[in-house]
N, C-alpha and C positions, 0 to 999 in steps of 0.2 A: 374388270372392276370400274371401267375406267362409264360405262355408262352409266353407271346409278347416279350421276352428278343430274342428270338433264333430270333424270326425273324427281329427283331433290326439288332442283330448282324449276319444274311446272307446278309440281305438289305447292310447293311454299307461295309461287304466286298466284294459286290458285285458292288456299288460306287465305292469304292478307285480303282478295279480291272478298272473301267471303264472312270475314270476320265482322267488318262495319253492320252486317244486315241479319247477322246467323247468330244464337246463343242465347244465354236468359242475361247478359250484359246488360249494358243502355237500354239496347232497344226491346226485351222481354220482362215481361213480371211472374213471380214463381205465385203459384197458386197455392193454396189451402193443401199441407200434407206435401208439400215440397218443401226444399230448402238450396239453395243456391251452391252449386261446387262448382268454380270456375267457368266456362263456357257454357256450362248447363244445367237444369235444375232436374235433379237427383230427388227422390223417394225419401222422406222423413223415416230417419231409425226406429224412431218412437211410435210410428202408426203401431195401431191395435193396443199400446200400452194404456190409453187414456180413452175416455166413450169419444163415439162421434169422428172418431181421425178417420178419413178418407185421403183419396189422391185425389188431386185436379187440375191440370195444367192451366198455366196462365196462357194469355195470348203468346201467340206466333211458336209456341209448342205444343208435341203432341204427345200423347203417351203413347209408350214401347217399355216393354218388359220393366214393369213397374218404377219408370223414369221419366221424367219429359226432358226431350230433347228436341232441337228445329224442327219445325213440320217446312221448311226451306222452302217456303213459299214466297220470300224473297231474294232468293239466291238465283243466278242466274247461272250455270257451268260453261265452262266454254267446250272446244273441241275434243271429241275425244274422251272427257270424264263425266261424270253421272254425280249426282246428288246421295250421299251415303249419310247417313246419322247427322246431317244439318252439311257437311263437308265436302266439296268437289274432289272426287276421285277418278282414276282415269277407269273406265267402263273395263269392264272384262270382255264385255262382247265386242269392242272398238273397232274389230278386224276387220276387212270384207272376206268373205269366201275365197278357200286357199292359204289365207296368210292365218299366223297364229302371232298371239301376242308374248314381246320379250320380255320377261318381266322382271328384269331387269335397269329395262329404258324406258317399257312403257312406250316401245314401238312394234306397230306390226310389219313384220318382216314374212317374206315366202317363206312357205311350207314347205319342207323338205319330201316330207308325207302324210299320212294321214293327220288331221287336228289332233292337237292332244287329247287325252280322254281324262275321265276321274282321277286324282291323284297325281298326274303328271304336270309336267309344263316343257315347253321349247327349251334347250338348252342353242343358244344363239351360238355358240361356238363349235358346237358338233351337230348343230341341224335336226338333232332327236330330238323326242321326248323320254324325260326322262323324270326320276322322283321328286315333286316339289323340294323335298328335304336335301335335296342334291344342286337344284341348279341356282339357288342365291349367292354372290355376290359375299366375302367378308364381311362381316358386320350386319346384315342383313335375314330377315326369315319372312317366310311365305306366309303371303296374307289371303286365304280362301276368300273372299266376298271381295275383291278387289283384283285378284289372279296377280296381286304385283309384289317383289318383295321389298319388305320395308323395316328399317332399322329395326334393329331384336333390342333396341332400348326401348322404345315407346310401348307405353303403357293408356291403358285405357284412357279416351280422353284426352291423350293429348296432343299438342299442336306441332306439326314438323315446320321448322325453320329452317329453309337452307340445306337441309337434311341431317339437322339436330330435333330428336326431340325435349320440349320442353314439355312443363304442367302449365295451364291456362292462366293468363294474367294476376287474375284477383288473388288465385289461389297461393301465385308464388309471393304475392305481394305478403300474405298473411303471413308466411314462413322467413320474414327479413331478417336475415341474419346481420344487415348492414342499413341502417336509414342514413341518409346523406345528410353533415349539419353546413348548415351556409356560416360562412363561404369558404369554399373550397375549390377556389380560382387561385393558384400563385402568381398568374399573370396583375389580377385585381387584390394580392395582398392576402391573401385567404392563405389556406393551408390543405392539401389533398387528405381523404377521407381514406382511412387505412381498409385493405381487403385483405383476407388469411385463405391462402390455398389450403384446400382439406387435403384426404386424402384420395386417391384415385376414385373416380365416379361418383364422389362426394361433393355436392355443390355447395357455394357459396352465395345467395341472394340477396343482392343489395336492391335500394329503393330510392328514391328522388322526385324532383321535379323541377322542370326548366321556370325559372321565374318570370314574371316578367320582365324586358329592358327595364333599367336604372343605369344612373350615374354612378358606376362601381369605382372609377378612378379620380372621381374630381375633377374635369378636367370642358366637365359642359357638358358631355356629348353623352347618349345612353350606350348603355352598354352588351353583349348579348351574352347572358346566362350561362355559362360551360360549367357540370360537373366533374370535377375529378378526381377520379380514384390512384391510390396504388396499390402493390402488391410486389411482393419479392419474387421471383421463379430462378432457375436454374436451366442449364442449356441444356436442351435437352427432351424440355419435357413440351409436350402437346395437351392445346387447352382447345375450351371450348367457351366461347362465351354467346350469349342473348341477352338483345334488348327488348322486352315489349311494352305496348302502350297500355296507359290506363288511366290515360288521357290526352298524352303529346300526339297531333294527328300523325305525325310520320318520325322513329328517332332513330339516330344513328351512333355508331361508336366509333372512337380513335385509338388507338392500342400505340403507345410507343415508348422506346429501351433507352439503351445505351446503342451508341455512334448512328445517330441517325434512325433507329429501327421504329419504321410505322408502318401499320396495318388498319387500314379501314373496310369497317363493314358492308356490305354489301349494297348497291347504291341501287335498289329495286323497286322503291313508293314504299308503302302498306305500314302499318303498324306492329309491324316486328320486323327484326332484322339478326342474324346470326352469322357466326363464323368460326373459323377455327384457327390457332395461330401455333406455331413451332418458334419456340423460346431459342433463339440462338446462344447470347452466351448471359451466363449468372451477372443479377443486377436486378435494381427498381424498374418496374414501368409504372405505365397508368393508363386508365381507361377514361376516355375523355365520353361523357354521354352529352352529344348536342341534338338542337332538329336536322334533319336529312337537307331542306335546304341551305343551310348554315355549312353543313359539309361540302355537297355538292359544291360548293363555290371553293374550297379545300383541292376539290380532286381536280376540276376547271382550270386550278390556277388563277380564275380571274377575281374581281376582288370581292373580298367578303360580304355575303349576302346576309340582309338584316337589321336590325336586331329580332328576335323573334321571342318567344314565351307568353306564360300566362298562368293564372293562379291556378288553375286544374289541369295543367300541362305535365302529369306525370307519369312515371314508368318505372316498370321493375327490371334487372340485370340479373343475370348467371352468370358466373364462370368456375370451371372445374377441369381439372384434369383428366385425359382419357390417358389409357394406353396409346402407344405409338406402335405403329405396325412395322413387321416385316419386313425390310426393302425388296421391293421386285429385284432379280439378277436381269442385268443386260448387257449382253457383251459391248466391251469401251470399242469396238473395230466392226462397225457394221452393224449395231444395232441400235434402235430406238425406240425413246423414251416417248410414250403419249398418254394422252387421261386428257382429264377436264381439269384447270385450275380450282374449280371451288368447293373439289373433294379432295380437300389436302390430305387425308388419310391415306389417299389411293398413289402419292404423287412420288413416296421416297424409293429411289431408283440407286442398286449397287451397281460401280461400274467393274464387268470381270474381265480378268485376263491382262493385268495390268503387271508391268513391274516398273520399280523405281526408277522413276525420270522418263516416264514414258509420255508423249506430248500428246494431249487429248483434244480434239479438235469438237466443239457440240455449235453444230448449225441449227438455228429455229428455223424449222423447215414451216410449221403452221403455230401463228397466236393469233387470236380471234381478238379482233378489237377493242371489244367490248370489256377483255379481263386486260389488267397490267401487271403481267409476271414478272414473278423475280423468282431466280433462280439463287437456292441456299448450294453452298459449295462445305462438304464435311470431309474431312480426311483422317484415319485413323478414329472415327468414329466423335472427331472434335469438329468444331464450328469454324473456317477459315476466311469464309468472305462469301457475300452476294454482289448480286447483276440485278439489275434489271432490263428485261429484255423484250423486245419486239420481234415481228417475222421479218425475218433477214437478218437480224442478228449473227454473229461468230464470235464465243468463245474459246478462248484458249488457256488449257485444265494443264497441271503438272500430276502424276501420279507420286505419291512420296515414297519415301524410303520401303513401304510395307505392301505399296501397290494398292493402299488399301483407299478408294475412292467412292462417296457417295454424293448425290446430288438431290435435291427438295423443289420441285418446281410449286413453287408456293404464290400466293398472289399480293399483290397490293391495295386493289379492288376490284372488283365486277360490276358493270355498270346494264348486264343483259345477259341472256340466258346462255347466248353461244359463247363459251369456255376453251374451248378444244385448245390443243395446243398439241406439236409433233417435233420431238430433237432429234436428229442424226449425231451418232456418235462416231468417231472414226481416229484411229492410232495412227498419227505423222510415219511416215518411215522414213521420210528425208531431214527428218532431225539429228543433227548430230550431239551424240551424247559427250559430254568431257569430263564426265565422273564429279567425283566430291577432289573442293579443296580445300585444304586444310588452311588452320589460321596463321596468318603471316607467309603466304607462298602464294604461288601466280602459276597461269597454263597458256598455254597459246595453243591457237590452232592450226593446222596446216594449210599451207595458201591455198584459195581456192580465186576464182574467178566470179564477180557477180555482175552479168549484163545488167544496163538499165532498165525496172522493168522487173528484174526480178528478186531477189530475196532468198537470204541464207539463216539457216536458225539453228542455234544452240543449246543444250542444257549442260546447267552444273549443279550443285550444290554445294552449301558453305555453312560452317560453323557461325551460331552465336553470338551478338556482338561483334560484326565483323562489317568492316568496310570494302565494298568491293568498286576497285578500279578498273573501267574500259578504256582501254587505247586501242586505238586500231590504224594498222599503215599498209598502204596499196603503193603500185606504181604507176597510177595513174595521176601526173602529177596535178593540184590543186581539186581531184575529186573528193566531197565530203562524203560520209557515211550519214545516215539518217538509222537510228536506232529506238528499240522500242524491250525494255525492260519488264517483265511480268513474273508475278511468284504466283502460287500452286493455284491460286485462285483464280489469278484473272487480272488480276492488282495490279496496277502500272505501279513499277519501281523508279522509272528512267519511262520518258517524262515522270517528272516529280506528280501527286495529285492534283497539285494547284496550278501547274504548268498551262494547260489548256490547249494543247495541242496532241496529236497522237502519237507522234516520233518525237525525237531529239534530234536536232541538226546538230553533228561533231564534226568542223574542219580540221582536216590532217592537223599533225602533230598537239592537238587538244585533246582533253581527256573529258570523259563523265563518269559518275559517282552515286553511288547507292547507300545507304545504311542499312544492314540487315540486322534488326533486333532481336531477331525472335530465329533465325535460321532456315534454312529450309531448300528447295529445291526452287531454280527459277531458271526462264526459257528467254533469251538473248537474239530477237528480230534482228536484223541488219540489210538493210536496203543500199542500191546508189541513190546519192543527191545531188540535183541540179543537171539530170539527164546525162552524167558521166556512167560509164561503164568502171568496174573496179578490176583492177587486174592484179591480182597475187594476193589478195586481203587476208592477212594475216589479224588476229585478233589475241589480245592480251589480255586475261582475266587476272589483275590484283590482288590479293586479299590482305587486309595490314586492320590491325588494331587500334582504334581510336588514343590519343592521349588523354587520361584518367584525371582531371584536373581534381577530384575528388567535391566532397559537399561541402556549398558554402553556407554560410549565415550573415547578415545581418553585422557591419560593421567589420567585417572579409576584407583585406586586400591580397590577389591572386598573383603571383608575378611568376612566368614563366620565358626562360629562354631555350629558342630554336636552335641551334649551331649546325643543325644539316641544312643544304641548298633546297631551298624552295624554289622548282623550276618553273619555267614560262605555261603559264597556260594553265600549270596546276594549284591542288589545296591541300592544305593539310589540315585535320578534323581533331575537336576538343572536344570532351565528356564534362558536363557540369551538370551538378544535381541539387536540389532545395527542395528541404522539407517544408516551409513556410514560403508566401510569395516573396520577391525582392526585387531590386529595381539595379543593376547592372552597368556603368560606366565605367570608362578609361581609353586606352590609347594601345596601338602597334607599332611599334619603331621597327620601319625597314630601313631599306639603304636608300639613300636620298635620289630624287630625282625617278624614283622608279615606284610604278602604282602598286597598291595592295587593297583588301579589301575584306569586308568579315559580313558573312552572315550569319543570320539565327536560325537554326532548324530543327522542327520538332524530330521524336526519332521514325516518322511515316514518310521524313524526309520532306515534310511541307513546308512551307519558307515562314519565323513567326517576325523576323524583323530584317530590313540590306539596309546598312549602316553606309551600304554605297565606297567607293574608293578614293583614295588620297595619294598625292605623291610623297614619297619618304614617311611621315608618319600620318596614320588615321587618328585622331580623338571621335571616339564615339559618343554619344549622348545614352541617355536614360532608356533603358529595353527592360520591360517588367515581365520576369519568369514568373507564371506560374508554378507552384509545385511539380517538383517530377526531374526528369531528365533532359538536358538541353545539348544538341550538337553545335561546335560556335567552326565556322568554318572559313579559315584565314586562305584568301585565293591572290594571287599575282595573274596582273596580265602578259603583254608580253617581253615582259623582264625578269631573268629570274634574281630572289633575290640570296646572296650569299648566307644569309639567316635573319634574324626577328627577334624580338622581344615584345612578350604580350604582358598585359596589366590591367587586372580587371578588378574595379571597384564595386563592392558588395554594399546597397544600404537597405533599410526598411521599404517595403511596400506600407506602409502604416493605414490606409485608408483604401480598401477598393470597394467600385461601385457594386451592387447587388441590383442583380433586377427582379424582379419587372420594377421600374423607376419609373414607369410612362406616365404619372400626372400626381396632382400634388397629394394627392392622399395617399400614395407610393412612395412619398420622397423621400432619399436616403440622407439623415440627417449628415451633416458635414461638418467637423472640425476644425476653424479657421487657422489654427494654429499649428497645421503641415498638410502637407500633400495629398492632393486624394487620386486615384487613378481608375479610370474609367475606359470604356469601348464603344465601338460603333459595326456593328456586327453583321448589320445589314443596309439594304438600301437607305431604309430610312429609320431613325432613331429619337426617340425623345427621352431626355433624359432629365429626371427634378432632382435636386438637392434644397437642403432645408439646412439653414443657419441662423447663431445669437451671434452676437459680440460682446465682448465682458466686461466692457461700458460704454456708455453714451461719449460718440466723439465729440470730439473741441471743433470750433469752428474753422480751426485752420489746417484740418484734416483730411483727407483725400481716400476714401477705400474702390477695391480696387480687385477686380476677379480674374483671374486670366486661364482662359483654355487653348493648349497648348498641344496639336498632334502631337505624338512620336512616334509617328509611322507617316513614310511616302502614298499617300491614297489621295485618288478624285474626289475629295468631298469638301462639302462648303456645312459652314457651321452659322448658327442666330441663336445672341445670349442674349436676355431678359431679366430684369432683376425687379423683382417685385414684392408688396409686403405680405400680411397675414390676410387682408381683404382684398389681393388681388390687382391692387392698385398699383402702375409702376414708378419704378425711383432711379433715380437716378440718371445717367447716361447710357440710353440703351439705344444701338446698330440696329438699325431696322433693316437693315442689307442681309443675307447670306454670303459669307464669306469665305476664301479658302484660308489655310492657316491657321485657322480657330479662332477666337474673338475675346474681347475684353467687354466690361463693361464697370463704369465705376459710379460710385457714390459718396454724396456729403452728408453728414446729419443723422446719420445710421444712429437708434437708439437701443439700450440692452434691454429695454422690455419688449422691442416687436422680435417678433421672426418671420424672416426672409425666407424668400424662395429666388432660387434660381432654376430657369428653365433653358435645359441645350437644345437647339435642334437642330440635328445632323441632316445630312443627303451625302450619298456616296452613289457610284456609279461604277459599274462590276465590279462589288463587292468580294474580289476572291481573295484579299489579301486581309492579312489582320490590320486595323486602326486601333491603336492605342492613344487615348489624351491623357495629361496630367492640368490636375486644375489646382490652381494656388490663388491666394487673396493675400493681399498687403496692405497695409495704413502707413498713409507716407505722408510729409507736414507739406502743407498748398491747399492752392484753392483750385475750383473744377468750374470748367467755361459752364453759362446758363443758356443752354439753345432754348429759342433761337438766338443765335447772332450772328447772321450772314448776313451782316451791312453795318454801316457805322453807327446806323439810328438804335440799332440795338445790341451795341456791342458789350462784352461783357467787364466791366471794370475793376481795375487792379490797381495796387499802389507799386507804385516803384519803388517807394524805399524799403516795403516789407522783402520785394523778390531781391534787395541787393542782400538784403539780412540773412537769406536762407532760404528762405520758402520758395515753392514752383508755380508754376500755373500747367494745370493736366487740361488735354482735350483730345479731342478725336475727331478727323475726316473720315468721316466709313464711305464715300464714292468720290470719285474725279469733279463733282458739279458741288462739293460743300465747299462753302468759304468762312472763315474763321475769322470773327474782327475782335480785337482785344483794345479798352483804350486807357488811357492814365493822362493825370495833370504833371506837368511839370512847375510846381511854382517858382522857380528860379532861374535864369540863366546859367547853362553851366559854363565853369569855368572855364579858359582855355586852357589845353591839353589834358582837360577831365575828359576818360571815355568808359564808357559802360560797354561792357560786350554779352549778349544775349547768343544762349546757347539754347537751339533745339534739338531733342534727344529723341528719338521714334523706339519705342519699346512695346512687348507683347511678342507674338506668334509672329510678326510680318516688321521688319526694321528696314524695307527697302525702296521707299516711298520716294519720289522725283518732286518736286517745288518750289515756291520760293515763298520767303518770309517777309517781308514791306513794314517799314516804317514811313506813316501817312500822315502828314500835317492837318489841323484842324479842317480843311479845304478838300481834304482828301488825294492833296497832291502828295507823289511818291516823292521822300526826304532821301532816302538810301533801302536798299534791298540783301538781300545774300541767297541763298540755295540754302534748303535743311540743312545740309551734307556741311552749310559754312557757317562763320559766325558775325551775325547782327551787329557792328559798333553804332553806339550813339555818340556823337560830339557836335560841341559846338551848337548845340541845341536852345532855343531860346524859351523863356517863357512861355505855358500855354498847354494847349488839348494836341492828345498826339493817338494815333492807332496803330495796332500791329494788326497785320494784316499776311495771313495763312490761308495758300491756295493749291492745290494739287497739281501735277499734268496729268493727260488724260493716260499715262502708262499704266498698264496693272490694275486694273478698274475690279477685276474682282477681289484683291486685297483691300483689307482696310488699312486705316492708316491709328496709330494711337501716340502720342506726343509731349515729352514735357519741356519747358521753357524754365531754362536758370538763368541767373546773372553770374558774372563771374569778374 
């Protein structure tokens, strides 16, 4: 089966090649006693019913059997196929003498014996001839005027895609069970266009057109057009969807799920494109229809090409459910799987002879460049995980409890004809089995010996909710183990997903740790590390039950005490759950002097926050759960500690960000009156918020925005505070900064609305960033930059800052200098003294400098350090400046500041 793929994909580029120039389309007009049906114009029903009706073909067709279709006088064929009813097909007589053709593939292969005669064809597998009716292919039937077999779906007329067929552009256009309404971008604020799966071989046709670029977001810049659909499915089921033109020169589709799941269309030129997709598990997708090269730059990786569209850039869509076929049987020990990727029908493969915990070894022996496959991993007939794979590739399969295994060599896209791909399968027998363990019990295995160099592997399996512990001890002394965790799929358990490496390095007496949510059978790698040999390595499999902290809400406080030994090296694991999001603080009291330490983990065992260690007690800050289940994971280093007390504050998430936020006609309006909480998800990130105030401030007022990580990540932040016309206000950082940024303002009115724009950079992004942004009105006045010099320094009274009021400002680099100046009309008194305090507040409180008090002359009166405090005395009548300077430490922090008197 596995050749009908090639000739799918000559047939269809052999279409697209012929479409622009073949058909009563663009480029034919139907004549008198015609009427146009898709690709071709077809015979009027009503001749003879009225005087005078005749047929007559328009240009560039000709009559045949009371039709006009192409007289392909501009069609050129290529190799191998011949000109059939306007369409390149591949010749029947293609052969040289001797060879007969497979038709099948649509190649000529040696003649075993005689040509085949009337009624027969080559059977390419047994070298006969044998009954047309006999030698196609699944799915497939014999096409006499062509000798090749071709889907038993297509019907007169229509067009193969890919090796779907469809009905001709215009025709399915007219049958739109779905027209696209703009917009329907959620990235640009729109809303996806709903699609309803029928029922099997029942299609659904939707309709569209790429617009031209516009400004969809506000933000200056144009935009490129993407429709988007969704639609429900379930795992399980096999679709089929098409794009073609009917007007976009070239279009393509995006298909994608839940955790990740995308499939794009085939990446071949022409003005159609299809494909077929296997639903792994129940959930929304959606079908993104953009131009091919707008894609193309998608599958590159490099950066987005475009914008592209135009007012008669449009196209019709199918998609429909088929049957899913029978999986081929191949034995899991010696046998393999092949096909062509971009006949996914042909691709699902049962693996036989399998029993429980049997360790299945699948080498890509051949993947042809041009496709990017992924391999779907099913067990018991469920969805467990994918790969994506290359040639050279190894993975490593678990059989489960039923033996029951199957696999979907499925693609991600094809960018060329050659598809092929070859797996070897093959049953470990050096695996040692260690059966299932049960919940709250442990196994070990018998010593064995592992040179450097080589590798010892294990399976077990474990209930449900259950934590599994690796310890492992050799006598080899100071050699580590390096280990490598995997469940039925392929999954790394141990390293973690986020980890980024392939093993885990475990120095003796240390342990590693898994969460198993879901249960199941998993295969336990173990290597030497650091070119040690292992001598007696003994291995300890755990299994203990998380602590149930149960569900919080909202105004929760948690308090739990340990009173068992938390030893060196190890953790002991919390279950917490929340139906609504929340925001999570408090503290661990260990024994003093001795480190402890907590993280956040989802249950895939990804890492969503490390609160880092403290000695004797940790205070943690603010980690915002999403809904769902959270693992909190309290670890000692090497101190054990005799027990703990944990205490976990539960408050509101009141405000999260929603995206797409990316420009102001996006922006997510904001509440000044609590917290909002936001992400940075990626490399780079823009983020708008939109704000009132609920009155015009007083003059002696100070407002005030602050973005606040709470997560450890590489990334640098620029706030911007602007109004309704774009214009900016206030004090705004023209730096990128690390530690997130402030920006503030005077004179804020409650008739404008504000905008605030974030924008992030992070640098390997594998970790979650979480910010919290708050705003404040605080009683002061705000420096007027410029004034980095005395000429233009910013003026204050002294008597209002002894009253109460502050003076706010900000250094955002090592090179700003800050002049502030006041009168003194009086001599002061002896043993009057005024003490000025500087405060650095915001995301970064760690700033080096010093603060100067400057006589009219600009000579230094007295100085101090931030960190100290400024006395004035004995000062005489007259102009005086302060004067605020950075060192040059820490240059990528900013610095934000207030001055009181005390």
């Amino acid at each position: 089966m596995q050749s009908k793929t090639n000739l799918y994909l000559i047939l269809a580029a052999a279409v697209l090649l012929a479409l622009p120039s073949a058909g009563c389309g663009d480029s034919t007009e139907c004549g008198p006693g015609t009427v146009q049906k898709g690709e071709q114009c077809v015979a009027d029903q009503t001749i003879g019913e009225q005087p005078g009706d005749e047929l007559e073909c328009g240009a560039g067709t000709v009559e045949q059997d009371g039709a006009c279709v192409p007289d392909g006088a501009e069609t050129a064929c290529g190799p191998k196929t011949t000109l059939q009813d306007g369409q390149c097909v591949i010749a029947a007589d293609a052969c040289q003498a001797g060879e007969n053709l497979d038709p099948n593939s649509g190649e000529c292969v040696a003649a075993g014996g005689p040509e085949c005669g009337q009624g027969t064809a080559l059977d390419s597998g047994s070298g006969e001839c044998v009954p047309t009716a006999d030698v196609c292919d699944s799915g497939t039937v014999f096409d006499e005027a062509s000798g090749l077999c071709l889907p038993d779906a297509c019907q007169v007329g229509d067009v193969l895609l890919g090796g779907i067929c469809v009905s001709p552009a215009q025709e399915l256009a007219a049958q739109a069970d779905v027209e696209e309404v703009e917009n329907n971008d959620p990235a640009h604020g729109g809303q996806t266009n709903a699609l309803t799966l029928k029922s099997i071989g029942e299609r659904t046709v939707f309709t569209g057109k790429i617009d031209a670029p516009s400004d969809l977001s506000g933000d200056g810049e144009v935009d490129q057009d993407l429709d988007i659909f969704h639609f429900e499915a379930v795992a399980g089921q096999l679709l089929q969807l098409s794009v073609q033109s009917t007007g976009i020169p070239s279009p393509a589709f995006l298909v994608e799920g839940p955790n990740g799941f995308q499939r794009l269309s085939p990446q071949l030129g022409g003005a159609d494109t299809a494909r077929q997709i296997l639903i792994p598990v129940d959930g929304t997708y959606t079908v993104t229809v953009m131009p091919a090269a707008y894609a193309a730059a998608i599958v590159s990786g490099s950066s987005v090409a475009g914008p592209y569209g135009g007012d008669d850039w449009g196209y019709v869509g199918t998609i429909e459910e088929i049957d899913a076929p029978t999986p081929v049987d191949v034995d899991a020990n010696g046998g393999s799987l092949s096909g062509e990727y971009s006949t996914l029908g042909d691709n699902f493969f049962n693996l036989t002879g399998l029993s429980a915990g049997d360790d299945v070894t699948l080498q890509v022996e051949t993947s042809q460049p041009s496709a990017r496959g992924v391999l779907q991993i099913w067990a018991d007939g469920a969805y467990i995980g994918s790969h994506q794979i290359a040639q050279g590739d190894t993975l490593q399969l678990l059989a489960p409890a039923s033996g029951e295994l199957q696999v979907v060599a499925d693609w991600l896209t094809v960018e060329g004809l050659a598809t092929a791909f070859e797996i070897s399968a093959a049953v470990s027998s050096d695996t040692q089995g260690l059966g299932s363990i049960g919940a709250d019990d442990a196994i070990s295995s018998a010593p064995v010996d592992v040179p450097d160099g080589e590798s010892v592997a294990y399976t077990f399996e474990v209930e449900a909710g259950q934590l599994i512990e690796l310890k492992f001890a050799n006598d080899t002394a100071f050699a580590p183990t390096q280990i490598r965790l995997t469940d039925m799929s392929g999954d790394h358990m141990v390293p973690a997903p986020d980890y980024g490496y392939a093993y885990e390095n475990v120095p003796q007496g240390r342990y590693s740790y898994a969460y198993s949510a879901h249960g199941g059978s998993y295969r336990l790698e173990i290597r030497p590390g650091n070119s040690f040999d292992l001598e007696n390595l003994v291995t300890t499999i755990t299994t203990s039950t998380p602590v149930d902290l149960g569900e919080v809400a909202s105004g929760d406080t948690v308090a739990h005490t340990q009173s068992d030994q938390l030893d060196a090296w190890a953790s002991d694991f919390y279950l917490v759950s929340n139906t609504d999001a929340v925001v999570i603080s408090g503290e661990i009291d260990g024994e003093a002097s001795k480190q402890i330490g907590l993280y956040f983990l989802a249950e895939d065992n990804t890492t969503l926050a490390n609160r880092g260690f403290q000695n004797g007690t940790l205070t943690f800050h603010e980690t915002l759960l999403a809904p769902g289940t959270t693992l909190l994971k309290v670890t000692a280093t090497n101190q054990a500690h005799a027990g703990y007390s944990l205490e976990l504050n539960v408050d509101p998430a009141q405000q999260l960000e929603v995206e797409p936020n990316n420009g102001p006609l996006l922006a997510n309006p904001f509440d000044i009156s609590s917290a909002l909480y936001g992400s940075v998800p990626g490399s780079l990130d823009d983020d708008y918020y939109t704000f009132t105030i609920p009155a015009d401030m007083a003059a002696d007022e100070v407002f005030s925005l602050i973005v606040d990580p709470l997560d450890s990540a590489s990334a640098s932040f620029r706030c911007t505070l602007s109004d309704q016309n774009g214009d900016l206000v206030g004090v705004n950082n023209p730096h990128a900064l690390y530690n997130g940024c402030v920006t503030m303002a005077t004179g804020l009115q409650a008739s404008e609305t504000y905008f605030l724009h974030i924008e992030a950079t992070r640098q390997h992004p594998t970790s979650p960033l979480t910010y919290k942004l708050s705003a404040a009105t605080d009683m002061g006045m705000l420096e007027a930059e410029p004034n980095n010099a005395a000429a233009s320094a910013t003026s204050f009274d002294l008597s209002e800052l002894q009253a109460g009021t502050s003076i706010y400002g900000e250094l955002p680099s090592d090179v700003d200098v800050d002049y502030f100046s006041f009168t003194l009309a009086a001599d002061m008194n002896s043993g009057d003294i005024i003490t000025l305090e500087l405060e650095q507040f915001g995301p970064y409180t760690f700033q080096y400098g010093q603060i100067e008090l400057l006589d009219a002359g600009e000579n230094v009166v007295t100085s101090a350090p931030f960190y100290g405090q400024l006395q004035l005395e004995n000062l005489l009548a007259g102009d005086y400046y302060l004067k605020l300077r950075r060192n040059a430490a820490n240059p990528a922090y900013g610095m934000v500041y207030r001055i009181d008197a005390l």
